[in-house]
C-alpha positions as CSV (number, residue, x, y, z in Angstrom):
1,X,195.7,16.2,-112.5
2,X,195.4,20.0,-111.8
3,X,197.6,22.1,-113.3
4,X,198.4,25.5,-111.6
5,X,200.5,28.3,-114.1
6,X,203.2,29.9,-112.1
7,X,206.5,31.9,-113.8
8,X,209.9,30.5,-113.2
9,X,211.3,33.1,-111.6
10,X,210.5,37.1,-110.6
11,X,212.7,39.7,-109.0
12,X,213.3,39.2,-105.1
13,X,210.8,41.4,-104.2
14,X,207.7,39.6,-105.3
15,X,209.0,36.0,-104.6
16,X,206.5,34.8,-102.5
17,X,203.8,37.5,-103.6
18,X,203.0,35.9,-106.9
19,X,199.6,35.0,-107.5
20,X,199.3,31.7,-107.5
21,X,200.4,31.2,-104.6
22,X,196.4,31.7,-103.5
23,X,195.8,29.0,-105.6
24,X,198.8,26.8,-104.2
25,X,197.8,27.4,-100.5
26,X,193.6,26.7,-101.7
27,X,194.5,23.6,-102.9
28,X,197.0,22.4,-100.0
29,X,194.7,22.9,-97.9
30,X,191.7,21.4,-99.9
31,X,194.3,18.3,-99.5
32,X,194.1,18.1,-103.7
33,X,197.3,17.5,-105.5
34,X,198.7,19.8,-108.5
35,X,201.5,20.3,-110.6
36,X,202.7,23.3,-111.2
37,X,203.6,24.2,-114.7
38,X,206.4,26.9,-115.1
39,X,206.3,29.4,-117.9
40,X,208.5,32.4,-118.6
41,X,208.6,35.4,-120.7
42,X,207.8,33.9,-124.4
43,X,204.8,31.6,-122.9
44,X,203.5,34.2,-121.1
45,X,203.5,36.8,-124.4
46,X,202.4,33.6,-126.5
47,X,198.8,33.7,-128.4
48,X,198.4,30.0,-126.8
49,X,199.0,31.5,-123.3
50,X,196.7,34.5,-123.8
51,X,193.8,32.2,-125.1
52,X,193.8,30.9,-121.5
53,X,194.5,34.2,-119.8
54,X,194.2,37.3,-121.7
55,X,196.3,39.3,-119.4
56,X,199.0,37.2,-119.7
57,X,199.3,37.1,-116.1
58,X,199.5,33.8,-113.5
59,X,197.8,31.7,-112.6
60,X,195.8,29.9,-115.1
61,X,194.0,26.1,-113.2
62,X,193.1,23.4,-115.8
63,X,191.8,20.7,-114.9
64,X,189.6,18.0,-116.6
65,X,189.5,20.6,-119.8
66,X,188.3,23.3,-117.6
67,X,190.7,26.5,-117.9
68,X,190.3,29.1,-115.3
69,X,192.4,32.8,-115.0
70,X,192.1,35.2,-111.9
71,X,192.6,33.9,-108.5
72,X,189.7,35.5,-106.7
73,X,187.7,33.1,-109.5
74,X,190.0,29.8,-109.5
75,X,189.4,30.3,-105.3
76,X,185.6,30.3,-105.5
77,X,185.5,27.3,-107.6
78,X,188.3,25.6,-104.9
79,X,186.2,26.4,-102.2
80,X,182.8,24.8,-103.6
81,X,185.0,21.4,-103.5
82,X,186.0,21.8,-100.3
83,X,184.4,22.2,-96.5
84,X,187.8,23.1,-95.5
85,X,187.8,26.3,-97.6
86,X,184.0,27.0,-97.1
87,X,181.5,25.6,-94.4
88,X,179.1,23.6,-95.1
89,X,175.7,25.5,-94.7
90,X,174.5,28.5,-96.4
91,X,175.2,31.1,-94.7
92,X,178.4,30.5,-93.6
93,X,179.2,29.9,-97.0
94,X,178.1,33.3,-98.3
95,X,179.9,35.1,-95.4
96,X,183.0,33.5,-96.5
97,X,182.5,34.8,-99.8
98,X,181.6,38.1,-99.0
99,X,185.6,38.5,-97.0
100,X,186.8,36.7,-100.4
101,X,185.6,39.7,-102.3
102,X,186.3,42.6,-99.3
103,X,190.0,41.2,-99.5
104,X,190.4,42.0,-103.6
105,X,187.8,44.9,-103.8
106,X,188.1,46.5,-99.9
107,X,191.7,46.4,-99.5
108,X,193.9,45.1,-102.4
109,X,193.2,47.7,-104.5
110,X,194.9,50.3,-102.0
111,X,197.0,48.3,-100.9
112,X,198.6,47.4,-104.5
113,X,198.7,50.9,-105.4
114,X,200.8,51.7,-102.2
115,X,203.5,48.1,-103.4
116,X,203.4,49.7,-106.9
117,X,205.1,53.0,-106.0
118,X,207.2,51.8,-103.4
119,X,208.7,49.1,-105.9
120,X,208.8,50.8,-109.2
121,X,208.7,54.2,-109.2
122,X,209.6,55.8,-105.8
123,X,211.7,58.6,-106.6
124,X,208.7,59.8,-109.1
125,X,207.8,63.7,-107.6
126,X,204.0,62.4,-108.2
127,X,204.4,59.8,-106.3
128,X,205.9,61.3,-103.4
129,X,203.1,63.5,-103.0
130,X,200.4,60.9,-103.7
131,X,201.9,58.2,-101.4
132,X,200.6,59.8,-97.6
133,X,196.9,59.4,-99.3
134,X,197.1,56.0,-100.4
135,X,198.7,55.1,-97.1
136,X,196.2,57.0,-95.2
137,X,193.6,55.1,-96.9
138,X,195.1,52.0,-96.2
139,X,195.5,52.2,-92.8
140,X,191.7,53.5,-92.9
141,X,190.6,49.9,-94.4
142,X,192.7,48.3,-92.0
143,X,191.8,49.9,-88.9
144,X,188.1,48.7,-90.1
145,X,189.1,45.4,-90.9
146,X,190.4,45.5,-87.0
147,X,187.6,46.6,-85.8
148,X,185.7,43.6,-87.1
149,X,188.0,41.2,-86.1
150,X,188.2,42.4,-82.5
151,X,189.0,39.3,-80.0
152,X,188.1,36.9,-83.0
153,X,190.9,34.4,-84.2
154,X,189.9,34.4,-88.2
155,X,187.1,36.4,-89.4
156,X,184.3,34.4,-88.9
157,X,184.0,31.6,-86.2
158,X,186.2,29.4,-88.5
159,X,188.8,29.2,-90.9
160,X,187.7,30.0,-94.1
161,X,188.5,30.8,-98.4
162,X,187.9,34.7,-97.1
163,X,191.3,34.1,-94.6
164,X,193.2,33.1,-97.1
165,X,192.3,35.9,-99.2
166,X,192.6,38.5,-96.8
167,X,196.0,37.2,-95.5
168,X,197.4,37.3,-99.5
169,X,196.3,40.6,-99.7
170,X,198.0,41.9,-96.2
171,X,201.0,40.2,-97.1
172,X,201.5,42.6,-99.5
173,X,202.5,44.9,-97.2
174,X,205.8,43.2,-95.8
175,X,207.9,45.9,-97.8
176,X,206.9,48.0,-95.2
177,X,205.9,48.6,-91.7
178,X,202.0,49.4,-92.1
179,X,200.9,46.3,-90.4
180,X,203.2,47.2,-87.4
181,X,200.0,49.9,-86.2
182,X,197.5,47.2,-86.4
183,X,199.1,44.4,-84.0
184,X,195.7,42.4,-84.0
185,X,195.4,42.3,-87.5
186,X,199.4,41.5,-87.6
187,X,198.8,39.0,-85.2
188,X,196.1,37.6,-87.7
189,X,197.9,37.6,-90.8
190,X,201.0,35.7,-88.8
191,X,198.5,32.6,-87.7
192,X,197.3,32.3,-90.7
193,X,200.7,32.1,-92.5
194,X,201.4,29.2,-89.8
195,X,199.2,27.3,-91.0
196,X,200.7,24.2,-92.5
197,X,199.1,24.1,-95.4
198,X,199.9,27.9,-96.3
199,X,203.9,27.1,-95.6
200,X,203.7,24.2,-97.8
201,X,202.2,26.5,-100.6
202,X,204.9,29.0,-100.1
203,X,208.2,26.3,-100.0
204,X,207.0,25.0,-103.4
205,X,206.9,28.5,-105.0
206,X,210.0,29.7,-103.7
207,X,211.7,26.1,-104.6
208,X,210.8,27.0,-108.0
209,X,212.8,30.3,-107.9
210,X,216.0,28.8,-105.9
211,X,216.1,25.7,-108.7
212,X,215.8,28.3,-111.2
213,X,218.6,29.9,-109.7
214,X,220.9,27.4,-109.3
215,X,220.2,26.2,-112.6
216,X,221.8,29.7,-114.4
217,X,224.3,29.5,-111.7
């Protein structure tokens, strides 16, 4: 059985953020089943932990004594399983990868630096007067990213791993209104979040953080 690390619970504004939630949605849609194995605080800072993921961070995917960290890796190894995640001849298969690795290189990393000042230090004077440049470069990426996708319902001629990368990565946005100057791309990130498999991915995270909650309540 698969086994996908996720924590037990995070603040409000990163339920439904968290990491492995890639890895939830990969799978659900790859039709393979997983349990999900909840950790807190002491696992996470545990040497047993950190020998599976150095960082300490989520998710780790073991499976068959294979032990994975990083989602951008535990997606690539998903999609080789799966024609759902990845077509089926070479090409394709390569331009899938290639949006994989535009999502977490092209736009994450601007994008995350915009989440982390909002979200934990916004009142900072520095980061007052950084913030217009990181959102200027952000909207920069995603006017690109637009301009790619044009007319074109994913970003190739099919659903693929690099959608549900790319759709992760804009989510991270919803604190704000960003995505509101880029309908298409809005419009994009919304029909891939309908996808059935994606909301089953997301229920089962969140259920994790309500039971948790009910449970100290």
């Amino acid at each position: 059985m698969i086994t996908v690390s996720a924590f037990k619970w995070v603040p409000p504004f990163a339920q439904g953020l968290v990491r492995d939630l890639r890895v939830r949605w990969a799978l659900e849609e790859a039709g393979l089943p997983y349990q999900a194995r909840l950790i807190d605080g002491d696992v996470q800072r545990s040497a047993d932990y950190r020998m599976q993921q150095p960082f300490g961070q989520v998710p780790v995917f073991e499976e068959d004594g294979l032990s994975l960290f990083e989602s951008g890796a535990i997606l690539v190894h998903l999609a080789l399983k799966s024609d759902v995640l990845l077509p089926t001849d070479e090409v394709g298969r390569a331009r899938a990868l290639s949006w994989l690795f535009a999502a977490l290189n092209s736009l994450e990393i601007h994008i995350q630096q915009l989440a982390e000042i909002d979200l934990f230090v916004p009142d900072a004077q520095w980061a007052k007067l950084h913030r217009p440049d990181v959102v200027a470069r952000i909207h920069q990426r995603l006017g690109e990213l637009a301009t790619w996708l044009k007319d074109r319902q994913y970003l190739e001629d099919r659903f693929t791993v690099g959608d549900l990368m790319m759709t992760t990565v804009l989510r991270i946005l919803r604190h704000t209104d960003v995505l509101d100057a880029h309908p298409s791309l809005k419009a994009y990130k919304e029909r891939c979040e309908a996808r059935p498999a994606f909301q089953r991915a997301l229920a089962a995270q969140l259920e994790a953080f309500e039971q948790h909650e009910r449970r100290k309540g």
